[in-house]
BADRENSE-422449 format. One record per residue (C-alpha): x, y, z; residue number from 1. Coordinates in nm, 3 decimals. Each point is the difference from the previous one (the first is absolute). Layout:
N
<site <X; Y; Z>; NUM>
...
% end
This chain:
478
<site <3.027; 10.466; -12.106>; 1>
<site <0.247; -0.069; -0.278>; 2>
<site <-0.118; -0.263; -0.244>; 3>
<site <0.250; -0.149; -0.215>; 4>
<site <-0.121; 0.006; -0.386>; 5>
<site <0.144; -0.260; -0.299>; 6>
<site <-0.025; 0.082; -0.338>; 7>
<site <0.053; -0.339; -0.059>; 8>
<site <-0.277; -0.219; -0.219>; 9>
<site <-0.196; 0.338; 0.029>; 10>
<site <-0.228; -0.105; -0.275>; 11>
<site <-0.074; -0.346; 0.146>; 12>
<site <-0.093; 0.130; 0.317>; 13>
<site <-0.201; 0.307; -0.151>; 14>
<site <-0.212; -0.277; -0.127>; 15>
<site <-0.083; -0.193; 0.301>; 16>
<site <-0.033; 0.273; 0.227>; 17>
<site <-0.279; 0.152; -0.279>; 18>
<site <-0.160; -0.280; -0.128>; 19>
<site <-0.113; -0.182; 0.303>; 20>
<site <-0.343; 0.076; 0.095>; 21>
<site <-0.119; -0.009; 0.421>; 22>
<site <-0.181; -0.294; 0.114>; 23>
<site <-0.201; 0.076; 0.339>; 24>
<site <-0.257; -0.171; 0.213>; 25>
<site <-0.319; 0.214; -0.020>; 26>
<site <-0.052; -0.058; 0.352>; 27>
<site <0.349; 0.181; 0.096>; 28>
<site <-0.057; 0.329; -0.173>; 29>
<site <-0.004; 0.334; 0.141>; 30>
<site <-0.108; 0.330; -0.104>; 31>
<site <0.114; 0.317; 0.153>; 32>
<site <-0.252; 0.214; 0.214>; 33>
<site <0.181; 0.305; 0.124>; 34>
<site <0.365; 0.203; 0.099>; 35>
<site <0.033; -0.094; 0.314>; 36>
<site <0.113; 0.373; 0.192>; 37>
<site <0.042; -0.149; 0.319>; 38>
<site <0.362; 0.069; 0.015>; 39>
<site <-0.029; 0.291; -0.216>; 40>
<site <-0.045; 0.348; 0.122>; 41>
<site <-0.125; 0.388; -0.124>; 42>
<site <0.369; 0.209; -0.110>; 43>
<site <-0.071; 0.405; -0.021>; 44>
<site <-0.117; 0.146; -0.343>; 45>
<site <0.302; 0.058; -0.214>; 46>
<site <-0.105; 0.347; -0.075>; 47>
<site <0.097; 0.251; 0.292>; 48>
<site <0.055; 0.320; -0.132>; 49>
<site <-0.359; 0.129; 0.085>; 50>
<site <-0.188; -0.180; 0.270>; 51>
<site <-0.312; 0.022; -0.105>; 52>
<site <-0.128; -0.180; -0.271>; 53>
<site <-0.047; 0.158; -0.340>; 54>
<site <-0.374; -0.082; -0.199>; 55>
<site <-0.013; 0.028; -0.337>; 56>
<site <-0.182; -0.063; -0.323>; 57>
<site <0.186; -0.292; -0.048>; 58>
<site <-0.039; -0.212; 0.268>; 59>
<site <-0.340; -0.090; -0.011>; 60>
<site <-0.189; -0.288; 0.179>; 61>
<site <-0.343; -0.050; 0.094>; 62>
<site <-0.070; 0.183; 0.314>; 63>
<site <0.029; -0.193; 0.353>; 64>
<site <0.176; -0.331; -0.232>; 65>
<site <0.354; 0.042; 0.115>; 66>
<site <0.205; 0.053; 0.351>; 67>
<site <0.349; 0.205; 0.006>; 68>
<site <0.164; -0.336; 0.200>; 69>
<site <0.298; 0.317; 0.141>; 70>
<site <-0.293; 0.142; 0.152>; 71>
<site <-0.349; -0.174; 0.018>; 72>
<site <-0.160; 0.294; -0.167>; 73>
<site <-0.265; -0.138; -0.210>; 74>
<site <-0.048; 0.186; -0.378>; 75>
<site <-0.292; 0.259; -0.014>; 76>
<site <-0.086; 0.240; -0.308>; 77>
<site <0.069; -0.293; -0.216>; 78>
<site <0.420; 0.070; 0.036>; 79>
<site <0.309; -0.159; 0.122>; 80>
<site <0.323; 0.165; 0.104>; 81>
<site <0.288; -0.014; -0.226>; 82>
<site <0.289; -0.114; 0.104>; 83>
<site <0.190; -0.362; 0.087>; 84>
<site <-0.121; -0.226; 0.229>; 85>
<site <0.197; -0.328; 0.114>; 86>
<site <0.044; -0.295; 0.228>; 87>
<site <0.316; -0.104; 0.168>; 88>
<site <0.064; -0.358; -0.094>; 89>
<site <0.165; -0.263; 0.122>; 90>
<site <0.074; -0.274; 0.317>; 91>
<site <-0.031; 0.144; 0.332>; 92>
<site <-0.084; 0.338; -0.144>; 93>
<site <0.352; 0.044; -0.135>; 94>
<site <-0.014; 0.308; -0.254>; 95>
<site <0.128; -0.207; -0.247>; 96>
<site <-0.222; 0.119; -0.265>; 97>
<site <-0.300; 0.097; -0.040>; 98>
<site <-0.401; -0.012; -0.246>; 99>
<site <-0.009; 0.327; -0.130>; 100>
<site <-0.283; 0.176; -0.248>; 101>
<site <-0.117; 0.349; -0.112>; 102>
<site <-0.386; 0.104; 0.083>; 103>
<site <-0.143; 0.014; -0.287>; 104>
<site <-0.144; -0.347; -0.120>; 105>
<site <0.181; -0.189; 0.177>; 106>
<site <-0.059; -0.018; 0.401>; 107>
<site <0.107; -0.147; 0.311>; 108>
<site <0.121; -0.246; 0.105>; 109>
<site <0.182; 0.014; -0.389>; 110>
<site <-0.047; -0.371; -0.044>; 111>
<site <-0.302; -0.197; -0.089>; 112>
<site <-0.086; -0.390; -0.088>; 113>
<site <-0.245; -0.059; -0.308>; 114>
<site <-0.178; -0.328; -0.025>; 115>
<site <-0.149; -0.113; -0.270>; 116>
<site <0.030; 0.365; -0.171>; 117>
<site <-0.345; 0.119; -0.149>; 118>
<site <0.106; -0.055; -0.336>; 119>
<site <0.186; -0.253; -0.073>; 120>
<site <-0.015; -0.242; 0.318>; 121>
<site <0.392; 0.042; 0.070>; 122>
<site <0.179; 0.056; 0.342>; 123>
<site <0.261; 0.305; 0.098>; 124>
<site <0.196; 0.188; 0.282>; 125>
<site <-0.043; 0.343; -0.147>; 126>
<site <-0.025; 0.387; 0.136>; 127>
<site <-0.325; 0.011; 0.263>; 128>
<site <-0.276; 0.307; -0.183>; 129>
<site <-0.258; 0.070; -0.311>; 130>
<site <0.083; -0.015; -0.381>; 131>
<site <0.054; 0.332; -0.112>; 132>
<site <-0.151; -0.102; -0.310>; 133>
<site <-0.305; -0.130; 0.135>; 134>
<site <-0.225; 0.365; -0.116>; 135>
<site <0.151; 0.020; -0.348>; 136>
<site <-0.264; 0.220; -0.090>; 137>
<site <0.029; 0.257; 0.246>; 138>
<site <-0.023; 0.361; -0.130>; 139>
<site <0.134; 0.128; 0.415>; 140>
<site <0.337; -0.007; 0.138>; 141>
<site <-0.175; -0.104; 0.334>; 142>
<site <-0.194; -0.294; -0.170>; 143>
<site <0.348; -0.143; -0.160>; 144>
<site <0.139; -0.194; 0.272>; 145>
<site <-0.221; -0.274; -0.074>; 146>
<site <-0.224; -0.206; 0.250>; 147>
<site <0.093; -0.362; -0.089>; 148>
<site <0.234; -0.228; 0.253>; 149>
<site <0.297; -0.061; -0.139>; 150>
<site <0.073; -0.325; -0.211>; 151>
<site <0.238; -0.243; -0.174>; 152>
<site <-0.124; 0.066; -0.311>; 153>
<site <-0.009; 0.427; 0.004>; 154>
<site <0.139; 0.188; -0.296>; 155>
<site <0.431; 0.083; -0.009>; 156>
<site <0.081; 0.261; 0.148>; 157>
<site <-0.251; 0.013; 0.257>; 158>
<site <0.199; -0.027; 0.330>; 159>
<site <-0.030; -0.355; 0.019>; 160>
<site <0.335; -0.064; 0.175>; 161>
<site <0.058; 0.038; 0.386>; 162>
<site <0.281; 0.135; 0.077>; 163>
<site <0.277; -0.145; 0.199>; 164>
<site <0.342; 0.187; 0.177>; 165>
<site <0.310; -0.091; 0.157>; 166>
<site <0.174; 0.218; 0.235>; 167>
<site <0.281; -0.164; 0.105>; 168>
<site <0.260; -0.236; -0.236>; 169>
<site <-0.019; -0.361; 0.129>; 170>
<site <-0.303; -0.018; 0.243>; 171>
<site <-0.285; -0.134; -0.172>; 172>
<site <-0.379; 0.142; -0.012>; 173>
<site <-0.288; -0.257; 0.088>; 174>
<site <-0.352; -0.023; -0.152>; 175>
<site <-0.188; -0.260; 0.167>; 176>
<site <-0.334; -0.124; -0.107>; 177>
<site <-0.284; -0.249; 0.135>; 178>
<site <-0.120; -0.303; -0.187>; 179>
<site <-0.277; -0.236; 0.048>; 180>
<site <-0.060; -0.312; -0.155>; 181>
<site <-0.219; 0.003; -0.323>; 182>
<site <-0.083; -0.284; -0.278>; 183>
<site <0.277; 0.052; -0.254>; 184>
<site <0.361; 0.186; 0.034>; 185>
<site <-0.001; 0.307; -0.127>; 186>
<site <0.202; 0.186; -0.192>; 187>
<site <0.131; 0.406; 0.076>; 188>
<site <0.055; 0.266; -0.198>; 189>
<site <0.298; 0.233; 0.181>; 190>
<site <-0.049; 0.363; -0.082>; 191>
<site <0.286; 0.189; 0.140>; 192>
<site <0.195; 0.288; -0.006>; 193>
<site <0.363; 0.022; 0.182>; 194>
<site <0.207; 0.263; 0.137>; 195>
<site <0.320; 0.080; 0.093>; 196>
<site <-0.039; 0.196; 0.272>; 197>
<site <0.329; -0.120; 0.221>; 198>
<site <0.240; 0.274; -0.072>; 199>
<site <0.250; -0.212; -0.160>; 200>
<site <0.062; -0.133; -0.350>; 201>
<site <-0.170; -0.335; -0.037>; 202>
<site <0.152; -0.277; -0.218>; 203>
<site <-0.278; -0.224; 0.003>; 204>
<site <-0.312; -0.156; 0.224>; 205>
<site <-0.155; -0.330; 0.078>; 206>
<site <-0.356; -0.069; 0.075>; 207>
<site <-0.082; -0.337; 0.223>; 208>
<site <-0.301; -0.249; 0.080>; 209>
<site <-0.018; -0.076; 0.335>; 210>
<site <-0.144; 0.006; 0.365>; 211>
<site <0.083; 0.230; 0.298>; 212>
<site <-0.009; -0.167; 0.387>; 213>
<site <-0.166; 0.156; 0.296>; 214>
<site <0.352; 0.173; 0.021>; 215>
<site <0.014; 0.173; -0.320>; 216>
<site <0.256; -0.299; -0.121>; 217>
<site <-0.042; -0.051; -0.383>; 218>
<site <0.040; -0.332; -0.201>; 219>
<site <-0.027; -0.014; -0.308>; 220>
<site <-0.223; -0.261; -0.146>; 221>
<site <0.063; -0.374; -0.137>; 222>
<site <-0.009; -0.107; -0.308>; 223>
<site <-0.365; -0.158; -0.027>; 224>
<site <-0.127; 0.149; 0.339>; 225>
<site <-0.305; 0.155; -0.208>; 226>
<site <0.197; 0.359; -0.109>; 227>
<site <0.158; 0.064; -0.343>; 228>
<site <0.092; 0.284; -0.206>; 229>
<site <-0.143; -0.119; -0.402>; 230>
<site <-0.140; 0.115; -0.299>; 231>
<site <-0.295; 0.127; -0.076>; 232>
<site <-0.136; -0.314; -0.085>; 233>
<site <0.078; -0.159; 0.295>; 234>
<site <0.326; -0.206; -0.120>; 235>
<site <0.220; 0.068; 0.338>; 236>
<site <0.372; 0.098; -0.008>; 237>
<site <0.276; -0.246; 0.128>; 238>
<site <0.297; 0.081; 0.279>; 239>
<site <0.254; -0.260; -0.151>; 240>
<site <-0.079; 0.147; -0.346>; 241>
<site <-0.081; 0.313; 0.040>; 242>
<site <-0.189; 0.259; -0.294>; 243>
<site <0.147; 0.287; -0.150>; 244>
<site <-0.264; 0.288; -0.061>; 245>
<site <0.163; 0.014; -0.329>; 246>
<site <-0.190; -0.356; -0.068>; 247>
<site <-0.373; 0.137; 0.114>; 248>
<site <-0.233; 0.228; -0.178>; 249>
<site <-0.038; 0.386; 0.078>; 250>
<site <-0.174; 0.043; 0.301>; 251>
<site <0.038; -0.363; 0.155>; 252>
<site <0.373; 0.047; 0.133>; 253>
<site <0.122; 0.369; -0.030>; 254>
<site <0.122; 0.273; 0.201>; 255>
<site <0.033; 0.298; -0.229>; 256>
<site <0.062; 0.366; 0.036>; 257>
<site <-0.215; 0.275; -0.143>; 258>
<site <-0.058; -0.045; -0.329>; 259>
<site <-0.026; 0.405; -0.046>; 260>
<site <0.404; -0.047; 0.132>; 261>
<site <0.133; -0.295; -0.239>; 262>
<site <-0.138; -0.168; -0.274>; 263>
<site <-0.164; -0.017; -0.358>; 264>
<site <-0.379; 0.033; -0.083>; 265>
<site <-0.238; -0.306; 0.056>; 266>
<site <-0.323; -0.057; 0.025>; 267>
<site <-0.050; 0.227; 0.279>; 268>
<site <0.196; 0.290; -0.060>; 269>
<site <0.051; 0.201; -0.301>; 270>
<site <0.308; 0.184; 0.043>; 271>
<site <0.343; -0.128; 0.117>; 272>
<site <0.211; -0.005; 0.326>; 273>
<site <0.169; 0.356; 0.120>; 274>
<site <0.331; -0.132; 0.011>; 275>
<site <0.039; -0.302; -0.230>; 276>
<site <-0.295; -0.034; -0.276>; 277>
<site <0.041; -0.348; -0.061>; 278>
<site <0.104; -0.198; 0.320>; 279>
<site <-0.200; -0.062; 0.310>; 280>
<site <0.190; 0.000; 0.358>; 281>
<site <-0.052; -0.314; 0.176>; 282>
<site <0.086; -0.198; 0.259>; 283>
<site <0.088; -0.337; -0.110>; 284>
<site <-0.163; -0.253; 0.198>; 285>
<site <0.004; -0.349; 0.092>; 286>
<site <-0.285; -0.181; 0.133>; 287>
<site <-0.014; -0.362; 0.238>; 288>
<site <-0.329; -0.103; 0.126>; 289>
<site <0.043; 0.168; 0.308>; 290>
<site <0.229; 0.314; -0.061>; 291>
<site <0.077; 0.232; -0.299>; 292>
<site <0.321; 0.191; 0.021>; 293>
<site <0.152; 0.256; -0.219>; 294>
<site <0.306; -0.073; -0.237>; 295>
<site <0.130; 0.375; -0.072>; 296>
<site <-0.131; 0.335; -0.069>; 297>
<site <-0.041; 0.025; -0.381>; 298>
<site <0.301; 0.163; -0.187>; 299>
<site <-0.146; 0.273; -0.183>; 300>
<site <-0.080; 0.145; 0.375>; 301>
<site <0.357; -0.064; 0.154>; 302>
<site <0.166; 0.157; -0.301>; 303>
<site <-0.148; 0.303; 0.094>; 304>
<site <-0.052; -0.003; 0.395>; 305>
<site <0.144; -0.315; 0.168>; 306>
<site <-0.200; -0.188; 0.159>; 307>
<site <-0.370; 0.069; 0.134>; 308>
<site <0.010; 0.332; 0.160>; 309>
<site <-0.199; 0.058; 0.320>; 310>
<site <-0.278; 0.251; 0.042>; 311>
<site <0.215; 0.209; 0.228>; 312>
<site <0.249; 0.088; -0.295>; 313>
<site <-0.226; 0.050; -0.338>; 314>
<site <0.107; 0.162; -0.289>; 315>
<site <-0.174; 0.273; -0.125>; 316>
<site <-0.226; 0.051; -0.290>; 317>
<site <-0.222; 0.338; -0.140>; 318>
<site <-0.328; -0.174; -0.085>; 319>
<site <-0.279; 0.205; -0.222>; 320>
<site <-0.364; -0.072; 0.143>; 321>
<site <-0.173; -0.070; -0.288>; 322>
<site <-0.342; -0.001; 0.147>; 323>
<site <0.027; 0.289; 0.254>; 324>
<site <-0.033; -0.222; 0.279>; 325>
<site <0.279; -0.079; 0.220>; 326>
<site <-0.166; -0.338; 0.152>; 327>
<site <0.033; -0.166; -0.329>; 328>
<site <0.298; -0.149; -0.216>; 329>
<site <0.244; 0.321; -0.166>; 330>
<site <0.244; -0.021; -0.275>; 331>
<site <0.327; -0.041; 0.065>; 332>
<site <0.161; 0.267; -0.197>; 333>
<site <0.370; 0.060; 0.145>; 334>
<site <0.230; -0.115; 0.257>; 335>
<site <0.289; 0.095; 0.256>; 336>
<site <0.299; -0.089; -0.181>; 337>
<site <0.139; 0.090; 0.424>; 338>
<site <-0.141; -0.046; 0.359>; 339>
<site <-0.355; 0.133; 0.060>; 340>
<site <-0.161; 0.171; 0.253>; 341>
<site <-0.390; -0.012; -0.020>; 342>
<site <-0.109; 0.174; 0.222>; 343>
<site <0.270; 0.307; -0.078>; 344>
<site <-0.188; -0.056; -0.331>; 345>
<site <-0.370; 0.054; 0.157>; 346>
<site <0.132; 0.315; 0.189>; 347>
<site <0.120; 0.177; -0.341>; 348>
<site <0.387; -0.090; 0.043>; 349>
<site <0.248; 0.095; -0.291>; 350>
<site <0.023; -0.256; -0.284>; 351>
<site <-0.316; -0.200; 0.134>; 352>
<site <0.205; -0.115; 0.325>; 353>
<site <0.235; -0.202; -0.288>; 354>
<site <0.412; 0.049; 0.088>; 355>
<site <0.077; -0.131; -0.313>; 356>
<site <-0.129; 0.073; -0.346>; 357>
<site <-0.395; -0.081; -0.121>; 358>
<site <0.001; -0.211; -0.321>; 359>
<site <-0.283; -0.205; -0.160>; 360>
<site <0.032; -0.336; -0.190>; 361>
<site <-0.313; 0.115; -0.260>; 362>
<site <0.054; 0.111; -0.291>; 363>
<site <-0.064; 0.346; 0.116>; 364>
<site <-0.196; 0.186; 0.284>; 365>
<site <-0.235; 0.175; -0.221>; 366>
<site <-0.389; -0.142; 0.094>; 367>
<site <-0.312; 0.058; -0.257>; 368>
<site <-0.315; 0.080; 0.100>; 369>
<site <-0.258; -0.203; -0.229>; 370>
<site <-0.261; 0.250; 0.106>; 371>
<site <-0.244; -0.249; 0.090>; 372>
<site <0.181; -0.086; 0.380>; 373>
<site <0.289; -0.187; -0.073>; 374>
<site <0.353; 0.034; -0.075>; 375>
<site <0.231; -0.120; -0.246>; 376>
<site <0.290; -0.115; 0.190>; 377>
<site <0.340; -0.032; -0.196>; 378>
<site <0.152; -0.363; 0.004>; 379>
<site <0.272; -0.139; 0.198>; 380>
<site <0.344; -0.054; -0.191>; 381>
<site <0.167; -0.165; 0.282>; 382>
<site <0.358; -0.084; 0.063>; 383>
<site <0.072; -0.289; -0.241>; 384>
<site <-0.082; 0.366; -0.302>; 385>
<site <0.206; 0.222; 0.137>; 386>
<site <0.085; 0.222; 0.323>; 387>
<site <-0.250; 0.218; 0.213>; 388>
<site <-0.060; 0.326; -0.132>; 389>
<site <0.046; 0.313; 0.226>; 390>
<site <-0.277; 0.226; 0.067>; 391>
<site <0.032; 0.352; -0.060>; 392>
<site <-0.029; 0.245; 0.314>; 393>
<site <-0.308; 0.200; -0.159>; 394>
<site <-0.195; -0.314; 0.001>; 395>
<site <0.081; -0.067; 0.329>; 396>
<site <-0.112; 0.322; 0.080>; 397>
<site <-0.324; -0.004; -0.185>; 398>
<site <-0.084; -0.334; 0.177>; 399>
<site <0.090; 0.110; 0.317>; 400>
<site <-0.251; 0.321; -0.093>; 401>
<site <-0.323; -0.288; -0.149>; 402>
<site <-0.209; -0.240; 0.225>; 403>
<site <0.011; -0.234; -0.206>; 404>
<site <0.362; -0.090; 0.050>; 405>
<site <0.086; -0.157; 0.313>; 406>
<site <0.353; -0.081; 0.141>; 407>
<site <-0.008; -0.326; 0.220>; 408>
<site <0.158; -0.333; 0.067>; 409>
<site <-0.041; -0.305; -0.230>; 410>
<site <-0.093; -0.172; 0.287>; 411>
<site <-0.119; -0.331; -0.258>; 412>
<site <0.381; -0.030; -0.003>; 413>
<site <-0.048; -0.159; 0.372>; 414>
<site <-0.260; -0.272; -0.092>; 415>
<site <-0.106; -0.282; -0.231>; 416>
<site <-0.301; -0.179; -0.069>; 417>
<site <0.023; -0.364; 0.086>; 418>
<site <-0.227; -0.207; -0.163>; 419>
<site <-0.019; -0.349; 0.135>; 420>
<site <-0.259; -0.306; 0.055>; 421>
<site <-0.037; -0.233; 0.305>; 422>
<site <-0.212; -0.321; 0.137>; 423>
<site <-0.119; -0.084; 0.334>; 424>
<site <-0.122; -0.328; 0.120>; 425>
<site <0.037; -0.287; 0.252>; 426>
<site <-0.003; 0.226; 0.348>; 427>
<site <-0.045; -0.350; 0.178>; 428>
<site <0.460; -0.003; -0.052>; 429>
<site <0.015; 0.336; 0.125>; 430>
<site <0.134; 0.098; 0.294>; 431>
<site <-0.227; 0.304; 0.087>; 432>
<site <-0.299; -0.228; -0.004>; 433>
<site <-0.231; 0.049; 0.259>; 434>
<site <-0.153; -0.371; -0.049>; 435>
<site <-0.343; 0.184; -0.127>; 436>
<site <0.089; 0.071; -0.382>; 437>
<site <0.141; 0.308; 0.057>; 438>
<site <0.355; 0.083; -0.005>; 439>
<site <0.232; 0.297; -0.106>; 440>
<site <0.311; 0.053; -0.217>; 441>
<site <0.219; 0.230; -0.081>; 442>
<site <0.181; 0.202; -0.292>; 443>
<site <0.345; 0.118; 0.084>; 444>
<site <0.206; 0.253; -0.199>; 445>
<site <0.371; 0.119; 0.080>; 446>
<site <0.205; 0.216; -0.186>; 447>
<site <0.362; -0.014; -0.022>; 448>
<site <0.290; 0.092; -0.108>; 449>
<site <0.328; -0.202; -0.112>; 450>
<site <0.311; 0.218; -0.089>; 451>
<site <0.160; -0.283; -0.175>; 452>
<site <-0.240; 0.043; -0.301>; 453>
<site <-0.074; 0.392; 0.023>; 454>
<site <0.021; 0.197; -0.290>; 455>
<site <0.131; 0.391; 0.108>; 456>
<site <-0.228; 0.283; -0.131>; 457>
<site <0.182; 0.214; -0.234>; 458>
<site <0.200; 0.233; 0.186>; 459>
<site <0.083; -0.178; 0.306>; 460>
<site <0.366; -0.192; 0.021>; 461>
<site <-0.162; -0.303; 0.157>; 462>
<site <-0.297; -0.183; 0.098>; 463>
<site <-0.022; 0.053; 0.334>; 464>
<site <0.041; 0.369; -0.022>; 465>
<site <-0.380; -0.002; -0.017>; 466>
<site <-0.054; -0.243; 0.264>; 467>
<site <-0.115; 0.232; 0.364>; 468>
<site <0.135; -0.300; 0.254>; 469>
<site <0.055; -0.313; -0.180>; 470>
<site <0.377; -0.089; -0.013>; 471>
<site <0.000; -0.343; -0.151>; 472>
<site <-0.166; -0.253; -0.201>; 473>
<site <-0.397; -0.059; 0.202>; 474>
<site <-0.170; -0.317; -0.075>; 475>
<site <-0.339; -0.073; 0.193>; 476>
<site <-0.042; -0.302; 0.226>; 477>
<site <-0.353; -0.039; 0.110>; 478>
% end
């Protein structure tokens, strides 16, 4: 679906679409009770190399809690398997996409609803598991997974966002979810993570409100018919006049890559972005009441790649673990300047599995230990200081000789964080009711990719030299 966009009285219509607050008819509201997984089904584990599932230290659950949904097998010893996990999403059991999640603290079926979160009352579609965070005072590694449901309201950074993939470029992924009628609309919380998982560069996404038929047909919903994209506050967004996410606060309208990629320190992270220290990569976006869609992959990312790269064709980074544990966030120390070859790099390959030459965007490679368990990590100078700098072929060869220093894909470089807000109410207009106050809806993303905007990656003579099987300009039409 191509929407046409004015920049015309931009301002004006900023302010209406804002500033006017949703009226509703208590007895129309409806809150959300559950994913519905009737058209969705299990996918194998992502992780094939060894059949058998691995248990470790770091995977721990309370015995008997969880079931492997690949292979019924309930947890005993008080562990869970590592590895991926996923389900194929989509109508009709297309593989369109698919709910993927790691087994640690967060479990199957990946997504969750929260009403009326423990703390502070709110509502959210977030990752299904337990707050890590939830035993802070536990002196065990098997005691630190935490026992507590997840909520709204649980600390950053604790794997609050479920995690959403497209595999193909133009066919959409589906979450549906059931509603019943309750005394007041409620307002939705959208914690989400989204990746590119199609093979193909993507130049942009939208994400719909709407209903699917018996048929798997989608519609997206009317203006008024009870579902809106809005603020946090409730104020809902408008389709003739349209808001930019440049117009909301952090965290109400975003979709954002890793911070730990692009971007200067705030309030929740000290140091800087890898590759640019000062400006985030973003998708623009633009939000109606019943769609968002994206306006353009932020600058400071095309410069440097193009547009969003798929999983399939990550760059490739040498990452220090700081901590000694391989589950948890590394630093981001030094990069393929070249095409990468992971797992060349696991099995010991020459230069890390890089074709190219390794160079790092810090200030140097050289890590302190503050003899107390952490690292000093040297800041980012990023490309608006000065070019990458090489790195030396003896400390390649020490790192490939330590642990601690891991070659791997920056595989954040395939997703964002979008950070959005919704209402739902008045089920009575929607076509999926069943006449006893329940009803269903639906949330419909598709990727795409339009060669008439593409920006090339460095390198490459022309846009569509990284395109797999697009040969022209794709617009999607529900």
């Amino acid at each position: 679906m191509k929407r046409a966009k004015s920049m015309i009285s931009t301002a004006i219509a900023i302010g209406v679409a804002v500033g006017t607050l949703a009226t509703f008819n208590a007895a129309e509201a409806s809150q959300i009770t559950s994913w519905d997984m009737s058209s969705v089904e299990i996918g194998p584990s992502t992780t094939v190399t060894d059949p058998d599932f691995v248990f470790d230290q770091y995977n721990y659950i309370p015995e008997g809690s969880l079931t492997d949904p690949n292979t019924g097998a309930v947890a005993t010893g008080g562990f869970m398997p590592s590895g991926y996990a996923k389900y194929v999403v989509g109508a009709n059991f297309f593989t369109n996409g698919a709910m993927t999640w790691k087994e640690r603290d967060t479990q199957g079926p990946g997504l969750s609803i929260v009403n009326n979160d423990d703390v502070t009352g709110e509502n959210c579609i977030m990752s299904a598991g337990w707050n890590p965070d939830s035993t802070p005072d536990a002196l065990e590694m098997s005691d630190w997974w935490g026992v507590d449901v997840k909520q709204c309201s649980d600390p950053w950074q604790s794997s609050k966002r479920f995690k959403m993939v497209s595999y193909v470029l133009d066919g959409s992924v589906d979450l549906t979810f059931q509603v019943s009628e309750t005394a007041t609309e409620e307002i939705y919380r959208i914690l989400e993570k989204y990746g590119n998982h199609t093979g193909e560069r993507v130049t942009g996404y939208t994400t719909q409100l709407g209903f699917l038929d018996a048929n798997g047909n989608f519609t997206e919903a009317l203006p008024g018919q009870g579902l809106s994209f809005c603020l946090r506050n409730g104020s809902k967004f408008s389709n003739t006049a349209p808001t930019p996410s440049s117009m909301a606060n952090q965290g109400e309208l975003d979709s954002l890559m890793a911070h730990g990629l692009f971007g200067a320190p705030d309030k929740h992270h000290t140091s800087s972005g890898y590759f640019n220290p000062y400006v985030r990569a973003t998708f623009g976006l633009l939000a109606g009441e019943t769609y968002i869609e994206t306006t353009g992959l932020s600058q400071v990312h095309r410069d440097m790649f193009g547009e969003w790269l798929p999983a399939d064709q990550m760059k490739g980074g040498y990452f220090f673990d700081m901590d000694g544990i391989v589950y948890t966030d590394n630093a981001l120390m030094a990069s393929c300047d070249g095409v990468f070859d992971e797992a060349a790099a696991l099995a010991g390959a020459p230069n890390a599995g890089c074709d190219g030459t390794w160079v790092t965007y810090r200030e140097s490679v050289d890590v302190v230990d503050n003899g107390d368990g952490t690292w000093t990590i040297p800041p980012s100078v990023g490309t608006d200081v000065r070019q990458p700098i090489p790195v030396d072929a003896a400390t390649l060869e020490a790192w490939a000789n330590d642990p601690l220093w891991i070659p791997g894909d920056i595989d954040d470089l395939a997703n964002v964080n979008v950070n959005s807000y919704m209402t739902v109410g008045n089920i009575d207009s929607w076509p999926t009711n069943d006449g006893n106050g329940n009803a269903s809806f639906t949330i419909r993303i598709t990727p795409t990719f339009d060669a008439t905007v593409a920006q090339a990656e460095p390198g490459t003579t022309d846009p569509q030299d990284f395109v797999v099987s697009i040969t022209a300009p794709t617009t999607v039409t529900p």
